[in-house]
C-alpha positions, 0 to 999 in steps of 0.5 A: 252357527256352531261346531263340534270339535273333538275335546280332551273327553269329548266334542266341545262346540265351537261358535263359528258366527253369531247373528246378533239383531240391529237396534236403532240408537243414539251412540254409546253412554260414553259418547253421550257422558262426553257429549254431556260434560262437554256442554256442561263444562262450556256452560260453566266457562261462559258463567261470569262467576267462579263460585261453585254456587255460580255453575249450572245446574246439573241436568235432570234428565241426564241424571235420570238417565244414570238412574236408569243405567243403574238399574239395568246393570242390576237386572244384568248382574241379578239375571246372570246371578239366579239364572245360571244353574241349568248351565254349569259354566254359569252356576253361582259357586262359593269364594274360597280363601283362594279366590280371595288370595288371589284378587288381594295379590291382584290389586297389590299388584296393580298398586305397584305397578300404578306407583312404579308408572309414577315413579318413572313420570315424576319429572315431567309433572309440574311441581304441584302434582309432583308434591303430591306424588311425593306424598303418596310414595311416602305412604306407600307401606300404609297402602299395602297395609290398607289392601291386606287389612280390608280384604278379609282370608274369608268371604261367605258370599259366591261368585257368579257369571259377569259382563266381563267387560262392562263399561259406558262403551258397551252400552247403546242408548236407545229412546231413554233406555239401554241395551248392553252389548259385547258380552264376550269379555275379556278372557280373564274377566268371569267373575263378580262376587255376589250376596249371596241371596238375591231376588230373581230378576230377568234382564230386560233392556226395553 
């Protein structure tokens, strides 16, 4: 259900609900991950050994169902690639020197940000893991180095429509396959970088 709202240069809909349809399921990918790795851990605990070569092996068809993730994050990410262009606000559009600017100022500054949070909560961490920490403060300028001399001023690819919020909880298992849910996102989350040729592919969840 939608409603037209007088905009800057003319009515702009807006989604007053959305009807979305039930799908029977067997819990989000991150309850089955932690289901998974629960059951693993506790198998690995039980083992009289402590080799690496004494854990269990890791399940088959859990690892198959990775596989199986994998694939449909591509069919998604290949959809929202190649069939945008009768929408404008989902056409693929190139990366500018800008856009790459601004996802380098992004990460350096996630970076301080992550090492300021350690700073602040060195001293309740036990002395082996402030050791560690201690190296890290100390190759901190090599850090940045890192992040300015990987991104590159130019990028020939584009950027393209993405989930926006994509992670294990937003996607519901359902008899060995995935349905991915939740598309609205975060507010600051629209693009991805794509190549930029890829093969059309409609997203299909069953």
């Amino acid at each position: 259900m939608e409603l037209a709202l007088d905009g800057k240069d003319a009515p702009e809909e807006h989604a007053l609900g959305v009807l979305f349809g039930f799908i029977r399921n067997q819990g989000d990918g991150w309850t089955q991950a932690l289901d998974y790795l629960t059951r693993y851990l506790d198998d690995a605990l039980l083992s009289s050994g402590t080799r690496p070569s004494d854990l269990p092996d890791p399940d088959v068809f859990f690892l198959a169902l990775a596989r199986q993730l994998g694939i449909r994050t591509a069919e998604m990410h290949r959809a929202l690639a190649e069939q945008g262009h009768d929408d404008p606000d989902f056409a693929p559009e190139p990366i500018g020197t800008e856009d790459v600017s601004e996802w380098r100022r992004e990460l350096e500054a996630a970076a301080a940000e992550m090492l300021s949070k350690l700073e602040r909560e060195r001293a309740k961490f036990p002395v082996s893991t402030q050791d560690l920490a201690d190296r890290l403060f100390a190759l901190r300028d090599r850090l940045f180095y890192q992040i300015r001399a990987l991104i590159p001023d130019e990028v020939e690819a584009q950027k393209t429509r993405f989930h926006g919020d994509f992670h294990l909880g937003q996607v519901l298992v359902a008899k060995n396959d995935f349905f991915i849910v939740d598309f609205e996102g975060e507010p600051r989350g629209r693009w991805l970088s794509a190549g930029a040729r890829v093969r059309r592919s409609a997203m299909s969840p069953g």
